[in-house]
C-alpha positions in Angstrom: -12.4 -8.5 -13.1 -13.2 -6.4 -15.6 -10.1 -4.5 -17.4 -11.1 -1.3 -19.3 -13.1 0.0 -15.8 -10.7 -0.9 -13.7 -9.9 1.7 -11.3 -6.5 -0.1 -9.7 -5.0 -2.5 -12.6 -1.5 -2.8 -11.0 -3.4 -4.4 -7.3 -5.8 -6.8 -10.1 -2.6 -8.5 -10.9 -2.1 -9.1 -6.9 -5.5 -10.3 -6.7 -5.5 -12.6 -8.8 -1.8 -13.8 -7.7 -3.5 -13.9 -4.1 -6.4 -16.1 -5.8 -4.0 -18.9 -7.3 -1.7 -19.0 -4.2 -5.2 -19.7 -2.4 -5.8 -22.9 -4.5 -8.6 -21.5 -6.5 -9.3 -20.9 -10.1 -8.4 -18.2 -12.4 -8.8 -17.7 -16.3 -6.3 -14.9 -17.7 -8.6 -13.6 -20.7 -6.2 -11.8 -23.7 -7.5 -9.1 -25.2 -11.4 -9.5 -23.6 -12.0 -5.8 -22.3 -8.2 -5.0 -22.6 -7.0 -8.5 -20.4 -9.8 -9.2 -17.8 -8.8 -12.0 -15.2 -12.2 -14.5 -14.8 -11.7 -16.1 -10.9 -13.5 -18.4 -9.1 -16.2 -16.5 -7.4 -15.9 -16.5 -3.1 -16.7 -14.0 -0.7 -13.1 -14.0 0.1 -12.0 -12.9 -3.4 -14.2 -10.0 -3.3 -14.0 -8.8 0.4 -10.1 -8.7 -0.8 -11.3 -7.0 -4.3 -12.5 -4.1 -1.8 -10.0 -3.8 0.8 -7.4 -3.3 -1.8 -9.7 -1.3 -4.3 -9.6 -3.2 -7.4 -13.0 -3.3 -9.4 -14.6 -6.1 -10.2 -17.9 -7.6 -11.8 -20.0 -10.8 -10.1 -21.8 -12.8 -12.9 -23.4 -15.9 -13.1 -22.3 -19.0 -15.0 -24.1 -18.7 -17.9 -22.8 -15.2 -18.3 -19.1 -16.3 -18.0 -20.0 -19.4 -20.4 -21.6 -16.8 -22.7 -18.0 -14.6 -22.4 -15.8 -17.9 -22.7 -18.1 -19.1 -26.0 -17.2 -15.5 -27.5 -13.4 -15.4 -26.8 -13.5 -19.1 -28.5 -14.9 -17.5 -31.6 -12.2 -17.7 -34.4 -12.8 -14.5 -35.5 -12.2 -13.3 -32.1 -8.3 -12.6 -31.7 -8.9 -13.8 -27.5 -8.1 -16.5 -26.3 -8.8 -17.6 -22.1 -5.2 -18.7 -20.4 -6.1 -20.9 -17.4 -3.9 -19.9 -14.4 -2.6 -23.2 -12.6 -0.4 -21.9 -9.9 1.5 -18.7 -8.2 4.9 -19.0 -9.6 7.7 -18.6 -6.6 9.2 -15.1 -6.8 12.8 -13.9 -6.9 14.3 -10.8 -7.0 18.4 -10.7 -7.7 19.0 -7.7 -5.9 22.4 -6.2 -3.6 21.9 -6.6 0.0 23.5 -2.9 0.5 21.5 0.0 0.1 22.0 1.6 -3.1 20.8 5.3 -4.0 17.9 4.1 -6.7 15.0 2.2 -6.6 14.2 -0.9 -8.6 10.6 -0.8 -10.8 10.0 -4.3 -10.6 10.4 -4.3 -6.2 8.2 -1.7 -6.2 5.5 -2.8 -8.2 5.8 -6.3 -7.0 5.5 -4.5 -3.2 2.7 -2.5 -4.3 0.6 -5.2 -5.8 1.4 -7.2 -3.1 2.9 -10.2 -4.6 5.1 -12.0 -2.4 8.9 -12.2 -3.5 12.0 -13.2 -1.9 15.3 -11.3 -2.3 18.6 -13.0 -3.0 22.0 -12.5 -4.1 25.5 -13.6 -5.4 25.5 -15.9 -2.7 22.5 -17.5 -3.1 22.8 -17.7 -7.3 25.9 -19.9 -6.8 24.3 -21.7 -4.0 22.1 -22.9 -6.3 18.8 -21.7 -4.7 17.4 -20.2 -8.3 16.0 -23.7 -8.3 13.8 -22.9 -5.7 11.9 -20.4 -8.4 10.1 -20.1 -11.1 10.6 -16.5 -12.1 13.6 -14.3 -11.4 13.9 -10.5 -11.6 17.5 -9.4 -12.2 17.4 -5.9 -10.1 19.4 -2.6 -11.9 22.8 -4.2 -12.1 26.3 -4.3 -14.2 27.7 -8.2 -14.5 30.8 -6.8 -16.3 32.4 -5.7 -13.1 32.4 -2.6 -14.1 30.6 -0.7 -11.5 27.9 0.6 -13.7 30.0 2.5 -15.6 29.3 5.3 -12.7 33.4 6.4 -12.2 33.1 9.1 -14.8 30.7 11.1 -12.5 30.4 9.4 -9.2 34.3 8.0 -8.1 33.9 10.2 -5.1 30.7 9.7 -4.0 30.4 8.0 -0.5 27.9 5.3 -1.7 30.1 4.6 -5.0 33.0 3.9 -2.7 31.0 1.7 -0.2 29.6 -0.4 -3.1 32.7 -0.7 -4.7 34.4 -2.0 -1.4 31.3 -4.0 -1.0 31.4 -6.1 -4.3 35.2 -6.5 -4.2 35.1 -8.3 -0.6 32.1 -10.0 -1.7 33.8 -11.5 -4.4 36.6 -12.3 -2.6 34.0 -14.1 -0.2 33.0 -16.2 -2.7 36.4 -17.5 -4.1 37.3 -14.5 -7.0 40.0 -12.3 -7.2 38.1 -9.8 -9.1 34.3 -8.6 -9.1 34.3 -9.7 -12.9 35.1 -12.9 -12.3 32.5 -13.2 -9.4 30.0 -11.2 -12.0 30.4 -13.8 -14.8 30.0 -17.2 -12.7 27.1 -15.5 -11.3 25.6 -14.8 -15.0 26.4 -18.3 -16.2 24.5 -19.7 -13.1 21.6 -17.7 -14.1 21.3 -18.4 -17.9 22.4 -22.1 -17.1 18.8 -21.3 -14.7 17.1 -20.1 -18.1 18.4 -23.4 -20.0 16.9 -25.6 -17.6 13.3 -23.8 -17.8 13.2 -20.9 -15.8 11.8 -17.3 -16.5 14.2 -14.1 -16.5 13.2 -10.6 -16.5 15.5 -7.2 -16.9 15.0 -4.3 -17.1 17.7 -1.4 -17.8 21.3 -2.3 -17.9 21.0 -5.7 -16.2 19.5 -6.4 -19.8 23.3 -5.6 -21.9 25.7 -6.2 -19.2 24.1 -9.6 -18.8 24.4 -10.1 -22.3 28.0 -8.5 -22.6 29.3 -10.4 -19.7 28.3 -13.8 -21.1 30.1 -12.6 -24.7 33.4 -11.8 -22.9 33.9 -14.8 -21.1 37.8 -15.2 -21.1 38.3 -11.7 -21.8 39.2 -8.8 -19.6 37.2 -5.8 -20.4 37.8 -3.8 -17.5 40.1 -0.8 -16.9 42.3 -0.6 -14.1 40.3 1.4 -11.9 37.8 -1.5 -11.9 39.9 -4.0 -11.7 43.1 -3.5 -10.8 44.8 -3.8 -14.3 44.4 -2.7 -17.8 42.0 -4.5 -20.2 43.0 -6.8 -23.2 44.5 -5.5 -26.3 42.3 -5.4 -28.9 39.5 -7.2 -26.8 36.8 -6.1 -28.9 37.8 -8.7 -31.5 37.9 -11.3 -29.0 33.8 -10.9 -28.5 31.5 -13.8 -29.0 28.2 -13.0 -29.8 26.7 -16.7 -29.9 27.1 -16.8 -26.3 24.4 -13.9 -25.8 21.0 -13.8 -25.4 19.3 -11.1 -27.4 22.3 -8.9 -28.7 24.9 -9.2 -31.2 27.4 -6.9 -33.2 27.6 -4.6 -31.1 30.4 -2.3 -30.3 32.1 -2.3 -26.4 32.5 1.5 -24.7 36.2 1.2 -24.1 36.3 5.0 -21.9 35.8 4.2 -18.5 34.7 7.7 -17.7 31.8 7.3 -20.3 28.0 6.4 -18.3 27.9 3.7 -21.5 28.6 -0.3 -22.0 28.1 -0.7 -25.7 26.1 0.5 -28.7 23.1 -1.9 -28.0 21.9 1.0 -25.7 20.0 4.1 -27.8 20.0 6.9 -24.5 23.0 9.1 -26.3 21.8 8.8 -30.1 17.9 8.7 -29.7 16.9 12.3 -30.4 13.1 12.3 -29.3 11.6 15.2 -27.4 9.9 13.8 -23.8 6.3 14.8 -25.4 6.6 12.6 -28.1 8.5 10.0 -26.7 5.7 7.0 -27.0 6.6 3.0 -27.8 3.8 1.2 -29.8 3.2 -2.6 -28.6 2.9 -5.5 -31.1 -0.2 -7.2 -32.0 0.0 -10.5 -31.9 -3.1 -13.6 -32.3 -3.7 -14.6 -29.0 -5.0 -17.8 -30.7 -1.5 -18.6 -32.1 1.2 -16.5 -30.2 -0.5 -17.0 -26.7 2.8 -15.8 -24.8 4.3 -12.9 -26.4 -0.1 -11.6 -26.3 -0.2 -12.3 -22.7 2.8 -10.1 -22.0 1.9 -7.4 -24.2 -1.8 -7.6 -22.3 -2.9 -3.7 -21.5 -5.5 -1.2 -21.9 -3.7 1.0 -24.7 -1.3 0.2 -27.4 0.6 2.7 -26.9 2.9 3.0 -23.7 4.8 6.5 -22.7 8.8 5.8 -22.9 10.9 6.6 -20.2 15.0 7.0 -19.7 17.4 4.7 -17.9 21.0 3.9 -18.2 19.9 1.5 -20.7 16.8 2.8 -22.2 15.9 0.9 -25.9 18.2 -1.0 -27.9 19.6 -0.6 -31.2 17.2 -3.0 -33.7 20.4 -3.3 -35.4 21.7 -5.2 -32.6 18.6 -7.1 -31.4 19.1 -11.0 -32.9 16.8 -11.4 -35.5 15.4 -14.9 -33.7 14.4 -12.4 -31.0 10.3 -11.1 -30.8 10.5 -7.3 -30.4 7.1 -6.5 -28.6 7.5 -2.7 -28.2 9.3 -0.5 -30.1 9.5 3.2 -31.6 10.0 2.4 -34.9 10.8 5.6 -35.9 13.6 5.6 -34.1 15.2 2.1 -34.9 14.9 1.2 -31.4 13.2 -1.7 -29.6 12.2 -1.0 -26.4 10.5 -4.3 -24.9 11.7 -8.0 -26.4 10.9 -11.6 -25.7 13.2 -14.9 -26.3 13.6 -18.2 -25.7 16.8 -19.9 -24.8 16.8 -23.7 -23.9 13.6 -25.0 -21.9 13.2 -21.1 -20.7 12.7 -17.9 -21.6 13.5 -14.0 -21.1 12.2 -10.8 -21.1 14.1 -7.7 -21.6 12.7 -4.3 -20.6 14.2 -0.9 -21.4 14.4 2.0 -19.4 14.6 2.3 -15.3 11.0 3.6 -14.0 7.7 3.6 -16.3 6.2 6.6 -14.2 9.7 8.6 -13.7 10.8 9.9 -17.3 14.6 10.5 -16.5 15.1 9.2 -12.6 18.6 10.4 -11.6 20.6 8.5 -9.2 19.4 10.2 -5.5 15.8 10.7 -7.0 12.9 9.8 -4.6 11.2 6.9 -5.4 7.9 6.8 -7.3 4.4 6.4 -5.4 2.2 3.8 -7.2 -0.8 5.0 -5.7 -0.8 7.9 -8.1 -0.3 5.6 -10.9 -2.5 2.7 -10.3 -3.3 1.9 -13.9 0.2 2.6 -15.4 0.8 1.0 -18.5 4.7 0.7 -18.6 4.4 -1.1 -15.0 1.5 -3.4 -16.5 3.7 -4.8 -18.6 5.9 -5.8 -15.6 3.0 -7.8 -13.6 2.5 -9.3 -17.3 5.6 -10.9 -17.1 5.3 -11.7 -13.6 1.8 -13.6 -14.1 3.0 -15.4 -16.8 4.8 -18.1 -15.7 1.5 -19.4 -13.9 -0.2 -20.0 -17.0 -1.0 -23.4 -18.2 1.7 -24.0 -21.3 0.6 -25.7 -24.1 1.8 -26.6 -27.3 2.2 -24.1 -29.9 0.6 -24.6 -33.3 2.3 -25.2 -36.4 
């Protein structure tokens, strides 16, 4: 399937997900025709191609043996990815029905890649064993209610959620949603350790981080949790716990819509028409995985706001690869680590095609955005994990 012609690239992605869950080949090509995806030809594959609109090319063997002897070339920066197997799907996501929609859901829905849902329940169950990939949904793992009180402490659905997560957590053994929060966090990174993928994207990508750097330390307010935080708690922070973020500074009002200074969305000061974020280029020869996440048809991506929308570069790790920034700005937008046998992804901002969704906003239709670039890089990272690892050089 050709790339730059493509008419739907977000349902590609699903095809080609469809094609590896059938058993067959697949050959993820970086930077040929802006990422093509070469599959094993079948009548199947391209009676699906139509029904779900995606464009696509037939060609003979010589020609892709002609294509796969050019992206071999080492003064081609390509490099062909063989796809072994659809990676198992889960999405860390509430069970009670919030009022926002999650990118990641919706993009996985509309491509039609199969996912499961799961929860708190299901993290300390152990069941993230049962995945490969795991999306951690719009969430705050401090226990601090996404940092929604200053504005929404009477709304009907910040009650409800509130009630929700406190008997959940009592459910589970806690006395506080905090302490639910964190054992849920260490499960998951303990998940990334072992060899799993993660993917964020708005503030489930600091409050993870901020929850696993305040274990042992209460950093809520009374109107989260019952009882005033710690004295002088921002002392007590330890960054080598973390992620991707360090030195960063806690937001100790709790009427404040802010967890820390990692997020820029209150000191970025870029108009919406010029609010772009460049992606890196890497050698797909040598850096195979962060080219394959940063696969697209333009370099440059529109930005878009979210309770977490970049991060501060002076609080990204320097052993983190920032694949998308605005470096104007001193912000990283889109950043790739590894941590143990894994590896994790962290996206800023909430929806790719909604500049500034508010909480109550209708949710976006894909179908008028079938070749979106900022949800591209989603199904990149989604994809990913069914590549063949190998190696890297040295």
């Amino acid at each position: 399937m050709s790339d730059i012609g493509q008419d739907n690239h977000l349902k590609a992605y699903g095809i080609t997900y469809w094609t590896l869950d059938k058993g067959l080949k697949a050959q993820w090509l970086l930077n040929y025709d802006g990422g093509a995806f070469l599959l094993e030809y079948t009548t199947e594959i391209e009676n699906e191609c139509k029904i779900r609109g995606v464009s696509y090319q037939v060609i003979s063997d010589t020609k892709a043996a002609a294509i796969l002897t050019e992206i071999s070339s080492p003064s081609k920066n390509m490099e062909a990815v063989l796809l072994e197997k659809a990676p198992k799907i889960a999405v860390y996501s509430p069970k009670s029905k919030l009022p926002w929609d999650d990118a990641v859901t919706m993009v996985l829905t509309y491509a039609e890649i199969p996912f499961d849902v799961i929860y708190d329940e299901e993290v300390l169950d152990e069941k993230l064993l049962l995945y490969e990939w795991l999306h951690l949904h719009h969430e705050d793992f401090t226990g601090q209610y996404g940092k929604f009180y200053g504005s929404y402490r009477t709304a009907p659905w910040y009650i409800d959620e509130k009630k929700y997560q406190e008997d959940n957590a009592v459910k589970l053994g806690y006395d506080k949603v905090s302490q639910s929060k964190l054992a849920v966090t260490k499960k998951i990174r303990d998940y990334v350790i072992g060899g799993g993928f993660m993917f964020a994207m708005c503030s489930a990508t600091d409050s993870f981080d901020i929850a696993l750097s305040a274990e042992g330390v209460d950093i809520c307010e009374s109107m989260f949790d019952g009882d005033s935080s710690e004295a002088n708690y921002q002392s007590k922070i330890d960054f080598s716990r973390t992620f991707a973020f360090h030195d960063f500074k806690l937001e100790r009002n709790p009427v404040v819509y802010e967890f820390s200074s990692i997020d820029m969305t209150q000191k970025r000061k870029i108009p919406r028409t010029a609010d772009y974020f460049s992606l890196m280029n890497f050698s797909a020869k040598w850096d195979p995985v962060p080219t394959m996440l940063c696969q697209n048809h333009t370099m440059l991506v529109k930005g878009f706001m979210g309770q977490t929308t970049s991060f501060d570069r002076n609080t990204v790790k320097p052993t983190i690869l920032v694949m998308g920034e605005n470096k104007s700005n001193g912000e990283a937008r889109y950043i790739h680590g590894t941590k143990g046998k894994g590896m994790f992804t962290f996206y800023g901002g909430h929806d790719p095609e909604d500049y500034s969704h508010r909480v109550g906003d209708p949710k976006t239709e894909l179908d008028l955005h079938p070749n979106s670039p900022g949800y591209r890089l989603i199904l990149n990272n989604v994809l990913f994990p069914a590549a063949k690892k190998k190696k890297q050089k040295t």
